[in-house]
SETI-21200 format. One record per atom (N, C-alpha, C): residue number from 0; chain; atom name; x negated, y, z. Coordinates in steps of 0.001 Angstrom, whole numbers, padded with zeros to 6 digits. Each point is the difference from the previous one (the first is absolute). Example, Ala and Ser with C-alpha at 12.3 -4.5 7.8 and 13.67 -1.06 7.14 Angstrom:
<atoms>
+-----+------+------+---------+---------+---------+
| pos | unit | site |      xx |      yy |      zz |
+-----+------+------+---------+---------+---------+
|   0 |    A |    N | -013190 | -005690 |  007800 |
|   0 |    A |   CA |  000890 |  001190 |  000000 |
|   0 |    A |    C | -000900 |  001200 |  000000 |
|   1 |    A |    N |  000350 |  001050 | -000720 |
|   1 |    A |   CA | -000820 |  001190 |  000060 |
|   1 |    A |    C |  000770 |  001090 |  000730 |
+-----+------+------+---------+---------+---------+
</atoms>
This chain:
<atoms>
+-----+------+------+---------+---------+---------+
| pos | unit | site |      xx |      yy |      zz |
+-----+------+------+---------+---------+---------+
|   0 |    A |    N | -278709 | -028803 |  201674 |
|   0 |    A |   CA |  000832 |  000328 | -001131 |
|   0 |    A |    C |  000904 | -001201 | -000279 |
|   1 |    A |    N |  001122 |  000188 |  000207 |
|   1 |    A |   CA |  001280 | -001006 | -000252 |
|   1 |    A |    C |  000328 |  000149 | -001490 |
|   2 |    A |    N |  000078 | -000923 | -000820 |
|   2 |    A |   CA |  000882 |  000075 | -001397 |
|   2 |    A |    C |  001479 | -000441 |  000166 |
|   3 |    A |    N |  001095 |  000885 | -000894 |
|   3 |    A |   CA |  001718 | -000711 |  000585 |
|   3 |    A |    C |  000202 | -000229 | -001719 |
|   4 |    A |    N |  000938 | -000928 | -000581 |
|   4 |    A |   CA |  000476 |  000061 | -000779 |
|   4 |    A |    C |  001396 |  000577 | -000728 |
|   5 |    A |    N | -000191 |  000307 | -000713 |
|   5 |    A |   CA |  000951 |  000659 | -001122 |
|   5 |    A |    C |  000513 | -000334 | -000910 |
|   6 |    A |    N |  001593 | -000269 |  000136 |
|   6 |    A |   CA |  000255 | -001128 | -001454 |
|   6 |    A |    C |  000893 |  001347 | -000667 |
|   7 |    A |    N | -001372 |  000396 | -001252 |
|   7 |    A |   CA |  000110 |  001217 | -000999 |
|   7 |    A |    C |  001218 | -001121 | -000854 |
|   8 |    A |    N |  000163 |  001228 | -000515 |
|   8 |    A |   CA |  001373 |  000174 | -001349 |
|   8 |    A |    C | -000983 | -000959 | -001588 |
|   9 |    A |    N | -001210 |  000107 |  000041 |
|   9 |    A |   CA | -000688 | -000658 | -000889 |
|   9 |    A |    C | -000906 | -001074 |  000474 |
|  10 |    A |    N |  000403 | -000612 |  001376 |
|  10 |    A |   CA | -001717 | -000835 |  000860 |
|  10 |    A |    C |  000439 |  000270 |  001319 |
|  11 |    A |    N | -001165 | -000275 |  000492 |
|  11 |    A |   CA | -000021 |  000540 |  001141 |
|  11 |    A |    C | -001939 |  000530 |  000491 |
|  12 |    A |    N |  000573 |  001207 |  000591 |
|  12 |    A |   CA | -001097 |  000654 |  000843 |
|  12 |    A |    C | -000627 | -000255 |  001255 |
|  13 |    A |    N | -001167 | -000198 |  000080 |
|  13 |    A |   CA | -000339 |  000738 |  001740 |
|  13 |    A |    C | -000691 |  001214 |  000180 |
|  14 |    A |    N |  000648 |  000585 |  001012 |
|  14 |    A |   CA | -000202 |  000900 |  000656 |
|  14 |    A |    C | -000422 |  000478 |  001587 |
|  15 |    A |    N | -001072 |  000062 |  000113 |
|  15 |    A |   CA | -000329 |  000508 |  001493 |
|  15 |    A |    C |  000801 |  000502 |  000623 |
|  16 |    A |    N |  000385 | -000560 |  001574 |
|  16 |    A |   CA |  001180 |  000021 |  000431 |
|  16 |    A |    C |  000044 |  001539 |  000600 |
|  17 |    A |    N | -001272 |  000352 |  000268 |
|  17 |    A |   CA | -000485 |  001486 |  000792 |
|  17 |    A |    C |  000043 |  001282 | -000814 |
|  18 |    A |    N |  000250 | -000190 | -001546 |
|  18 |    A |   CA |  000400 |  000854 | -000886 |
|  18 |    A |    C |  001189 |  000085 | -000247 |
|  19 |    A |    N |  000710 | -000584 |  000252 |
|  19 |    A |   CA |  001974 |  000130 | -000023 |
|  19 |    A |    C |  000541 |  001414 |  000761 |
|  20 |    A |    N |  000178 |  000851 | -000487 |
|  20 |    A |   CA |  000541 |  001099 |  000418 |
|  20 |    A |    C |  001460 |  000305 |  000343 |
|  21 |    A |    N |  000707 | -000834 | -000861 |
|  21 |    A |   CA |  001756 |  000145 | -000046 |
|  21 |    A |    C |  000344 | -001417 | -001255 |
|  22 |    A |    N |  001265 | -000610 |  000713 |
|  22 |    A |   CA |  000630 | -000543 | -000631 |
|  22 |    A |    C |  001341 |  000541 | -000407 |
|  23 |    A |    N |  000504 |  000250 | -001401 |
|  23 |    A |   CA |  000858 |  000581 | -000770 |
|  23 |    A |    C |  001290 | -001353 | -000144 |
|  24 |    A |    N |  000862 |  000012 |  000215 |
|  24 |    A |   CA |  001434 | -001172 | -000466 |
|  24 |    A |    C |  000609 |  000835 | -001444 |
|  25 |    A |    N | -000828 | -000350 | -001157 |
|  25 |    A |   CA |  000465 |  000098 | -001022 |
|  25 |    A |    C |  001566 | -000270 | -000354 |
|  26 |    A |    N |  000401 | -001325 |  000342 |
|  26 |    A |   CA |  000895 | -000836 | -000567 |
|  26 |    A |    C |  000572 | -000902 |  001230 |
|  27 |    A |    N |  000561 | -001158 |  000292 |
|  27 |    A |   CA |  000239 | -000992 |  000677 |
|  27 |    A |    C | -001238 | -000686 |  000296 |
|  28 |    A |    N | -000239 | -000792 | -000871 |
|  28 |    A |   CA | -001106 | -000585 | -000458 |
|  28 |    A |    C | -001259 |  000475 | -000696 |
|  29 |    A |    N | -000154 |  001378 | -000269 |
|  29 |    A |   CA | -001111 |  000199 | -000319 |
|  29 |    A |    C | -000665 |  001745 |  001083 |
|  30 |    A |    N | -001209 |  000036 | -000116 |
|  30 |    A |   CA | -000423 |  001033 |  000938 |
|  30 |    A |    C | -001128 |  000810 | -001074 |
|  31 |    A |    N | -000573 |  001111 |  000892 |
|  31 |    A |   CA | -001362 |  000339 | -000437 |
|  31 |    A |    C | -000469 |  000705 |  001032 |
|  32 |    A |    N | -001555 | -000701 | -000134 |
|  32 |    A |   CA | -001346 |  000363 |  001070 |
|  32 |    A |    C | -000601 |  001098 | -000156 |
|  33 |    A |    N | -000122 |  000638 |  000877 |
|  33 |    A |   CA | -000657 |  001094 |  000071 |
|  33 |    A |    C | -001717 | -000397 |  000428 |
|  34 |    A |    N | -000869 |  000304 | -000587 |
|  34 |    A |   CA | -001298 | -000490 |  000913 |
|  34 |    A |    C | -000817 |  001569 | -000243 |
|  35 |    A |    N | -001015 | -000381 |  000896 |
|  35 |    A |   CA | -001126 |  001327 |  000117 |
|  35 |    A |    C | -000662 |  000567 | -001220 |
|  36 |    A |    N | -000090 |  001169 | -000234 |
|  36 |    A |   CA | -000491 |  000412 | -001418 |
|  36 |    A |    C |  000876 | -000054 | -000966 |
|  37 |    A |    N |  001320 |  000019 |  000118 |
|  37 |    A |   CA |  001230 |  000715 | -000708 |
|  37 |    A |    C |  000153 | -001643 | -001030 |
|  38 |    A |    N | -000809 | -001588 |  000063 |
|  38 |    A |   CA |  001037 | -000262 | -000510 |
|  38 |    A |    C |  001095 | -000843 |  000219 |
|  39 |    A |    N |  001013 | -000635 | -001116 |
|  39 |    A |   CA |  001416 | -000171 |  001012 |
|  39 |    A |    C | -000084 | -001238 | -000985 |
|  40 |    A |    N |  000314 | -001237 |  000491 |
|  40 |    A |   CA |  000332 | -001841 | -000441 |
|  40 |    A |    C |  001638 |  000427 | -000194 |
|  41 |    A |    N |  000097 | -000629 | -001041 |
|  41 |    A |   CA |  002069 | -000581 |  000131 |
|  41 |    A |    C |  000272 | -001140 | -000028 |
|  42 |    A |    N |  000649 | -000347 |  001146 |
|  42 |    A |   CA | -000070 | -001877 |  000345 |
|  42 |    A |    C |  001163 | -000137 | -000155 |
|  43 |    A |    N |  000300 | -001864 | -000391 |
|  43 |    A |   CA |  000973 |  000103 |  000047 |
|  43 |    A |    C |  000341 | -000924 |  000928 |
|  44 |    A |    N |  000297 |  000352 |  001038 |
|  44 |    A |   CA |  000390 | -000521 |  001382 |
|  44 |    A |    C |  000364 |  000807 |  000866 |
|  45 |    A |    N |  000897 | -000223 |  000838 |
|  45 |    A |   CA |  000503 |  000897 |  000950 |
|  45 |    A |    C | -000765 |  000829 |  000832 |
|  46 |    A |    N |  000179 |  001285 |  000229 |
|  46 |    A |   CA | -000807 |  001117 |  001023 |
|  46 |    A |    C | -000517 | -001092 |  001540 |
|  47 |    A |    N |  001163 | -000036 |  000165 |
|  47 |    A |   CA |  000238 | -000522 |  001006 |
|  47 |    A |    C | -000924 | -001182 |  000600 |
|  48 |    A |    N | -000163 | -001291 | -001065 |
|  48 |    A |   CA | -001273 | -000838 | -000157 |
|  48 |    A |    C | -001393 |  000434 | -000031 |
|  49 |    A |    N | -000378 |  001266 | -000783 |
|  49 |    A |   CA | -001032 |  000196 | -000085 |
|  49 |    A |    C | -000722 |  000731 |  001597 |
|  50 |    A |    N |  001055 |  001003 |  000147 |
|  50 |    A |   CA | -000020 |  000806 |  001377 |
|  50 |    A |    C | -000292 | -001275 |  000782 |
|  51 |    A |    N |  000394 | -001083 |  000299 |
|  51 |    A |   CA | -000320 | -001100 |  001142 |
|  51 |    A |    C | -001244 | -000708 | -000191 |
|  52 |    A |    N | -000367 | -000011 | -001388 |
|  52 |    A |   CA | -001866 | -000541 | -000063 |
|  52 |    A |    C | -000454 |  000990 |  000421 |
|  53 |    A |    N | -000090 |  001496 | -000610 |
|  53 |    A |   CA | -000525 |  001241 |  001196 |
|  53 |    A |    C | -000691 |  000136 |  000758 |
|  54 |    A |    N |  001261 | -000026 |  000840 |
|  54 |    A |   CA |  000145 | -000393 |  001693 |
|  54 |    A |    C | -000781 | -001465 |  000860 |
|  55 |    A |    N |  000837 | -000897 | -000885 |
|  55 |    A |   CA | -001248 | -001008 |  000805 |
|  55 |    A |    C | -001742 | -000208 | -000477 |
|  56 |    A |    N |  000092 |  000593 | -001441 |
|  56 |    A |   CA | -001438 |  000380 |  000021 |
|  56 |    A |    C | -000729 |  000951 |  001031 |
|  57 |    A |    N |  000620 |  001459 |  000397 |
|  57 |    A |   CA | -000375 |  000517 |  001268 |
|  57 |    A |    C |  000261 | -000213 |  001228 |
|  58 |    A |    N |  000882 | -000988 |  000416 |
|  58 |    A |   CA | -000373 | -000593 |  001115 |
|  58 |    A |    C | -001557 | -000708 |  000130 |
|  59 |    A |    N |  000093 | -001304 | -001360 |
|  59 |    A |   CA | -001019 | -000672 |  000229 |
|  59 |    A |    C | -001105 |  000771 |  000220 |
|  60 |    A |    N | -000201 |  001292 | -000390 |
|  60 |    A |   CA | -001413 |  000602 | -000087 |
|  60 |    A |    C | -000220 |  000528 |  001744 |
|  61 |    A |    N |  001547 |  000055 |  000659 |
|  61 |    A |   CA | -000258 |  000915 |  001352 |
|  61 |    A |    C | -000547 | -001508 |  001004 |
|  62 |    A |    N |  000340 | -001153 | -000385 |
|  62 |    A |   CA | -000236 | -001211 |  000487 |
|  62 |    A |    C | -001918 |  000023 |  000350 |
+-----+------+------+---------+---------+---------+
</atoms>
């Protein structure tokens, strides 16, 4: 079980990287997570950033 971080609109979250279902591009700079069991983070950081912790979180796991 990998944890990724989340820099929320109030903090920041972690979230298990294996529950990420869809990343949403709210804004420029801000997104929202989709995770398993319907619920959804609103970060404020680019889709784009978060989508790349993701990814190299599931690489590391195929490693």
């Amino acid at each position: 079980m990998q944890f990724i971080q989340l820099r929320a609109l109030a903090g920041v979250n972690y979230v298990r990287a294996d529950q990420v279902i869809a990343v949403y591009a709210t804004e420029p700079g801000k997104c929202t997570v989709a995770l398993a069991g319907g619920v959804t983070v609103a970060c404020a950081e680019p889709a784009k950033d978060v989508i790349e912790r993701v990814e190299k979180a599931a690489r590391g796991k195929q490693e």
